[in-house]
ZAKOL-58441 format. One record per residue (C-alpha): x, y, z; residue in one letter. Coordinates in steps of 0.5 Angstrom, whole numbers, plus 2048, in hexadecimal, padded with zeros to 3 digits. Layout:
XYZA/...
//
This chain:
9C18AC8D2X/9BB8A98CEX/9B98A28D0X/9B889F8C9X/9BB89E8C2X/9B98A38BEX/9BC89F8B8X/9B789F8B2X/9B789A8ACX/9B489A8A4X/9B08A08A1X/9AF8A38A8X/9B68A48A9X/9B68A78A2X/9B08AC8A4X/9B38AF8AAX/9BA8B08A7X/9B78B48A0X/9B38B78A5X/9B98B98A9X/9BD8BB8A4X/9B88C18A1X/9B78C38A7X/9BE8C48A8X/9BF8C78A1X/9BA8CC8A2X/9BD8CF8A8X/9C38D08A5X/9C18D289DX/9BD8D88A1X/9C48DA8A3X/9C78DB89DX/9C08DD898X/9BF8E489AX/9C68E6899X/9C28E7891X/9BD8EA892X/9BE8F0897X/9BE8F5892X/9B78F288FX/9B58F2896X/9B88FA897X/9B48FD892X/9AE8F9893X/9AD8FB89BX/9B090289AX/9B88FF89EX/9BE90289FX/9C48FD89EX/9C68FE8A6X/9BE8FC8A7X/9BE8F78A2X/9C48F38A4X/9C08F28ABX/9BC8EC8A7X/9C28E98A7X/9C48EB8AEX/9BE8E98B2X/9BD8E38AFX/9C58E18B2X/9C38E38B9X/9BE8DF8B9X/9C28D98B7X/9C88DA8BBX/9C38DB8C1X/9BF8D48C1X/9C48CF8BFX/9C88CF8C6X/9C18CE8C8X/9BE8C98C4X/9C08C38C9X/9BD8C58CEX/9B88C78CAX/9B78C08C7X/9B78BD8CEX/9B28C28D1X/9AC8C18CBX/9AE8B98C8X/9B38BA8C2X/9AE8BA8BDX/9A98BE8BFX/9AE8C38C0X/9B08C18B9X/9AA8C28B6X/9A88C88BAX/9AF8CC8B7X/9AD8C98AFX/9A68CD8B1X/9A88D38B3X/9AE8D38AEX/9A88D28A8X/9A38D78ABX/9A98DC8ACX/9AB8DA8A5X/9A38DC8A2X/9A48E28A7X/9AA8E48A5X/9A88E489DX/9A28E989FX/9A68EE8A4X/9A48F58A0X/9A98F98A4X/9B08F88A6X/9B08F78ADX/9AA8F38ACX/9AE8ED8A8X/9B48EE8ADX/9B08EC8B3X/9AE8E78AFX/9B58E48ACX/9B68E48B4X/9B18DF8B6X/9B28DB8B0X/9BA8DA8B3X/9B78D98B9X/9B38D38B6X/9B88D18B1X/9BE8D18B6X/9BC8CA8B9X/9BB8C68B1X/9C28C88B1X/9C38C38B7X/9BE8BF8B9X/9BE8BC8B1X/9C58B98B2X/9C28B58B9X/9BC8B38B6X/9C18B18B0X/9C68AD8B4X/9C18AA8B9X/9BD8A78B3X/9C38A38B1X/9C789D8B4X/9CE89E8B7X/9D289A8B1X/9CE8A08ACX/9CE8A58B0X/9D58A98ACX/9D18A88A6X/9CA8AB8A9X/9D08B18ABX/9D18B38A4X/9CB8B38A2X/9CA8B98A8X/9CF8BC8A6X/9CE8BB89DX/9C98C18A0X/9CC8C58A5X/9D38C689FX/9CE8C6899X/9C88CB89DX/9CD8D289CX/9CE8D0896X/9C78CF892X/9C58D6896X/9C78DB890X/9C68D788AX/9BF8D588CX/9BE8DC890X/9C18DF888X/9BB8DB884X/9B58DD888X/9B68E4888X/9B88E4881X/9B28E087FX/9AD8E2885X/9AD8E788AX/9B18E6891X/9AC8E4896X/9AC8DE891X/9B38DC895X/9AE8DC89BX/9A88D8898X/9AC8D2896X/9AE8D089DX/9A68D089EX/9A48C989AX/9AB8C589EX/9AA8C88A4X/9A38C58A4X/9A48BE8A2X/9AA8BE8A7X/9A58C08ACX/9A18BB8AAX/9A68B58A9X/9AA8B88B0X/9A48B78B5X/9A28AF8B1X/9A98AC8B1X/9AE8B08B6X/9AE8AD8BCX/9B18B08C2X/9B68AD8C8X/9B38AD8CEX/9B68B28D3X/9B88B38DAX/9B18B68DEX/9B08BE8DBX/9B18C48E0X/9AB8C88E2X/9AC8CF8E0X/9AE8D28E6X/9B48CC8E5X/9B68CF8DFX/9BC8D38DEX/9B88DA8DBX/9BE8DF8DDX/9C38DA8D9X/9BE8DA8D3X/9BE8E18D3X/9C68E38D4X/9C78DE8CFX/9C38E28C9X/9C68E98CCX/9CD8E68CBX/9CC8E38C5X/9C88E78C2X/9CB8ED8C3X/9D18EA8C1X/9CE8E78BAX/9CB8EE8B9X/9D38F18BAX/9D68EC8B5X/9D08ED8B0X/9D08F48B0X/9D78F68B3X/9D98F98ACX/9D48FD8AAX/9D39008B0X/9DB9028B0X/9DD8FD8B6X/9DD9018BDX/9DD9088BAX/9D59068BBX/9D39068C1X/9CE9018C0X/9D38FC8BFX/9D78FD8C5X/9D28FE8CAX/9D08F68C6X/9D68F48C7X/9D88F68CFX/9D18F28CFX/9D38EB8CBX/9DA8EB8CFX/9D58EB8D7X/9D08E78D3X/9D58E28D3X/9D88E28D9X/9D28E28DDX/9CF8DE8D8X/9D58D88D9X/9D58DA8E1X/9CD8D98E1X/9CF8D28DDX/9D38CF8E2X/9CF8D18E9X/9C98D08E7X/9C58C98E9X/9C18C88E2X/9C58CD8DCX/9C28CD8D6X/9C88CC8D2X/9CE8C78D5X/9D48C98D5X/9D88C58DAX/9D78C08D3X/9DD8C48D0X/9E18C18D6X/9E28BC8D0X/9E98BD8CDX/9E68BA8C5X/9E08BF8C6X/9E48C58C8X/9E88C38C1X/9E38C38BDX/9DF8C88BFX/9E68CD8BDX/9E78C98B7X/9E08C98B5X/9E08D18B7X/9E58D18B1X/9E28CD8ACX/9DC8D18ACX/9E18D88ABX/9E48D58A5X/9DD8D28A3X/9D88D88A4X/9DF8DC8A2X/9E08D989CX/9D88D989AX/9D88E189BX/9DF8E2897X/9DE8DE891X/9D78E1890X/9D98E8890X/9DF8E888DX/9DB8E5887X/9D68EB887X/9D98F1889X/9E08EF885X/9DF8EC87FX/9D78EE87FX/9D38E887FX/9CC8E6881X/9CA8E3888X/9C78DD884X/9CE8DD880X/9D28DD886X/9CE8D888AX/9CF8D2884X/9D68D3884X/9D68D088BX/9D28CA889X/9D78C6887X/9DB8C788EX/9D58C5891X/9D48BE88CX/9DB8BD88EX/9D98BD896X/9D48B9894X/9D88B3891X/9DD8B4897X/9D78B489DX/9D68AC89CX/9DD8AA89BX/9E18AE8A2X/9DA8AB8A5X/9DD8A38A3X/9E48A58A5X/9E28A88ADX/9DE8A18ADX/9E489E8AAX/9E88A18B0X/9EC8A78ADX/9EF8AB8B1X/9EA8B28B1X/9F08B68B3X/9F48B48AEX/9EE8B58A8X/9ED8BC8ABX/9F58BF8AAX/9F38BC8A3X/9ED8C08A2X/9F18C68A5X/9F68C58A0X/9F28C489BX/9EE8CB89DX/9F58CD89DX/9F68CC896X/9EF8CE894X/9F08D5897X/9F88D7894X/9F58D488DX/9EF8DA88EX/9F68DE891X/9F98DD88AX/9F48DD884X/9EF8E4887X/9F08E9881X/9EB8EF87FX/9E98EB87AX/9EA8E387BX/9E68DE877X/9E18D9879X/9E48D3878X/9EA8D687CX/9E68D4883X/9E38CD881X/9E98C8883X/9EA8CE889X/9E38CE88CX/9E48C588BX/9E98C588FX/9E58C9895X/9E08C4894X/9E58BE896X/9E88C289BX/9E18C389FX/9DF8BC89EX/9E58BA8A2X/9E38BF8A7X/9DC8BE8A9X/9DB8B88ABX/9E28B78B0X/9E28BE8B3X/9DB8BB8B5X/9DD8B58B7X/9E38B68BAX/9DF8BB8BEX/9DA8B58C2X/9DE8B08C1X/9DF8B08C8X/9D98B18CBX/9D28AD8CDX/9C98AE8CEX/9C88B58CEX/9CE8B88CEX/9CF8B68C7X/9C98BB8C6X/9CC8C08CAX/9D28C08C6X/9CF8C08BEX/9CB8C78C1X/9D28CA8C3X/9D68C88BCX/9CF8CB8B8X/9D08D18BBX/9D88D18BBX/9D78D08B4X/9D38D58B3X/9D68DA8B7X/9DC8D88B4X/9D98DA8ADX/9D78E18B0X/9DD8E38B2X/9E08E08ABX/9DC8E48A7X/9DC8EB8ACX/9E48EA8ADX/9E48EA8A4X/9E08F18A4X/9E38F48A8X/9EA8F18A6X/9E88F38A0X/9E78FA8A1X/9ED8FB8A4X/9F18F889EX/9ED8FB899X/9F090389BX/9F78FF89DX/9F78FC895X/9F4903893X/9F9907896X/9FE904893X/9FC90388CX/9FB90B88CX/A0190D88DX/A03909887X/9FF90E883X/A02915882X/9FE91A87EX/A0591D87BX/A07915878X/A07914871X/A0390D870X/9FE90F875X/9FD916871X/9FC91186CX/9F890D86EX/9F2912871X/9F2915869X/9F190E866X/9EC90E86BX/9E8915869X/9E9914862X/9E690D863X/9E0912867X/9E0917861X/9DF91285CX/9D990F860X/9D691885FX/9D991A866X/9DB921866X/9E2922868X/9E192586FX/9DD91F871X/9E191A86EX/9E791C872X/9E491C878X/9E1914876X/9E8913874X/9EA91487CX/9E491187EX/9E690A879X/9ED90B87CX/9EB90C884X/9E6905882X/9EC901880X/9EF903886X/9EA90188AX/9E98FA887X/9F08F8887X/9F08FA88FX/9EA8F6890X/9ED8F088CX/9F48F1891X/9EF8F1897X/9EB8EA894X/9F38E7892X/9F48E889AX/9EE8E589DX/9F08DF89AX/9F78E089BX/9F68E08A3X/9F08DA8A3X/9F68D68A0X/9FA8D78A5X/9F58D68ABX/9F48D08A8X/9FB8CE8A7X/9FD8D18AEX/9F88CB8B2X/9F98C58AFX/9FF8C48B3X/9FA8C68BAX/9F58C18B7X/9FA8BB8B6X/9FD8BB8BDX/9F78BA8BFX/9F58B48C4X/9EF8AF8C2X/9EE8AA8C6X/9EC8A38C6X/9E58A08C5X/9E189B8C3X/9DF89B8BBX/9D889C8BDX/9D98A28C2X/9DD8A48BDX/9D78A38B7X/9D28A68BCX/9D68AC8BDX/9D88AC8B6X/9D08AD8B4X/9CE8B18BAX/9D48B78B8X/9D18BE8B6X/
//
């Protein structure tokens, strides 16, 4: 526990906050900014797509690896030097990564970058929090959680922007300039609490480290690259998973036996943060869900641009910017967190059958802009009280302890979302298929009628009649997959409506209890 206030005032407070957030903007941008720039970078370095799809890959794993650990971490090293470490490995592996000349090559390096950019994620938010007094910590909760909404959502506008109009190690170069100003800024101004006597080497937990990047790496590998490898009809991925499921058990026996464990579960013996970490779960599904979804349906459906697609998420993510502040007086003021997140699911609720109700082959623009608004009122009623409900209940160190477990339930949560998607996807996509080809029969007039229109459309265009029946086909066969691809889209939204809707009764029966306004404040402001 540190035995000084860490509180700043004036410009320093100012700096330090600034400094915080970009850290924690980066990491999350470089999460979502390569997903445009794969087939650049495919032709470029000679990739396949599995190969290519690594580049994203590696770089989870390393986040989902550190995050668990990034308390301890804290605690070993002093805060801010293990802070500006990680800004330094994340900018250097940023300059690497933009020069890799192979594949395997930039796929290391995406994985350092994780490991680097895992711990801005979490340690920005302390920092943030720390800085503030308890009466404005809810406040100095929004402005963490401005970054960690808006982040996904700038990723492919900006990745779109400087590919179209630079080349793709530009989506790495960026983070050079910040990284080093934040370097710089964090070894001046950030202060680190004092912590308990650090462990020898021979005191430190090495067999929990490594059991806890088997297990979650190769659970984050399995997730990442289930459906592409067709589930367990790939060796790999079974022999990955038997390996994440005993990772996790001798991970959690380790945890619980050993004298100095590098991650402290006996913390989740608290009921509000066993909560928080399930709703947090959930609201990465429906976070990273719905970021994946939207994107995709915008270019593979209606054929637009990443640059396109990714600015018609701006306003959703303006619109969580105006809610942050707001939901942060209202938990100062003492509003109930769970009644804010049952209004939040509802409102996520709504967001996803509105999506259910309106997706076409062909839906116009502005169908989506009232839609992707009231996503953003949705996660702006999410974010903070999740976060806060999670600590509310905890004090010192354990309020560490638990912001690493809700920033990895988050993101895991986001890599089952989007994994359970594709998968669930593929399987709808031939249910729907299915079923719509049975509805076309060769000796129906209107069909009959249909397919000539169509070859005569291809005559005119100078096609000889042979081929222009066979494109006629093949225009047929298209709308067909198209129509089961938009029925696969309508479903995923479907079901992400019901989920929500099925938690809200769980979230409003849970019991908060009694504190005092400040406990109540410094948990509100140290919530991850």
């Amino acid at each position: 526990m540190q035995q000084e206030s860490l509180v700043e005032y004036g410009s320093r407070r100012v700096i330090i906050t600034i400094t915080a957030i970009f850290c924690a903007l980066l990491e999350i941008v470089d999460t979502t900014i390569v997903n445009v720039a794969l087939n650049d970078m495919k032709g470029n370095l000679g990739a396949t797509l599995n190969e290519i799809g690594w580049v994203i890959t590696a770089y989870a794993i390393g986040n989902v690896i550190i995050v668990p650990m990034t308390s301890w971490l804290s605690a070993q090293f002093g805060r801010r030097n293990y802070f500006a470490a990680s800004v330094i490995i994340f900018t250097i592996c940023s300059f690497l990564c933009g020069n890799a000349s192979g594949i395997w090559q930039l796929v290391f390096f995406r994985f350092l970058q994780g490991l680097g950019g895992g711990a801005l994620l979490v340690t920005s938010q302390t920092i943030i929090t720390e800085s503030y007094p308890p009466e404005k910590r809810g406040m100095a909760q929004a402005i963490y959680g401005l970054g960690v909404i808006i982040g996904p959502t700038l990723g492919p506008p900006l990745g779109g922007y400087i590919v179209e109009h630079f080349s793709w190690p530009y989506i790495f170069y960026i983070n050079i300039p910040i990284g080093t100003i934040a370097a710089l800024l964090t070894l001046q101004f950030v202060r680190s609490p004092k912590y308990a006597e650090k462990k020898s080497a021979s005191e430190v937990d090495w067999l929990g480290i490594a059991l806890l990047a088997i297990s979650v790496g190769s659970l984050q590998y399995v997730l990442e690259r289930g459906q592409e490898d067709d589930w367990f009809a790939s060796s790999t991925i079974t022999a990955l998973t038997v390996t994440a499921v005993l990772g996790v058990f001798f991970f959690i026996w380790r945890e619980l036996t050993v004298k100095n464990p590098i991650v402290e579960l006996r913390v989740l013996g608290n009921g509000n943060l066993r909560i928080g970490t399930i709703l947090s779960f959930i609201m990465g599904f429906g976070l990273y869900g719905s970021t994946f979804i939207i994107p995709l349906y915008l270019q593979s459906t209606l054929g637009w641009t990443a640059q396109q697609a990714g600015e018609l998420m701006i306003p959703a993510a303006l619109t969580t910017a105006f809610m942050m502040p707001m939901i942060g007086r209202l938990i100062q003021k003492g509003a109930r967190q769970q009644l804010l997140v049952a209004i939040g699911m509802f409102i996520f609720c709504i967001f996803s059958f509105w999506g259910y109700k309106i997706l076409t082959p062909d839906t116009g623009r502005t169908s989506f802009l009232w839609m992707l608004i009231v996503r953003g009122l949705g996660m702006g009623l999410l974010f903070i009280p999740i976060t806060t409900l999670s600590l509310s209940t905890l004090k010192g160190q354990q309020i560490g302890q638990g912001a690493s477990f809700t920033g990895m339930m988050r993101q895991l949560g986001g890599s089952f979302g989007i994994a359970l998607i594709t998968t669930f996807m593929a399987h709808q996509n031939s249910v729907h298929r299915s079923a719509l080809v049975t509805h076309i029969q060769a000796d129906n007039p209107y069909v009959q009628q249909r397919v000539h229109n169509m070859q005569q459309n291809f005559i005119n265009h100078g096609i000889p009649p042979d081929a222009a029946l066979q494109s006629a086909y093949k225009s047929l066969d298209f709308m067909v997959y198209k129509q089961a691809s938009v029925l696969s889209y309508m479903d995923v939204f479907l079901y992400l409506a019901l989920m929500f809707l099925i938690c809200i009764p769980f979230v409003l029966i849970v019991k908060e209890k009694k504190h005092k306004k400040e406990e109540l404040a410094e948990a509100a402001a140290a919530a991850h």
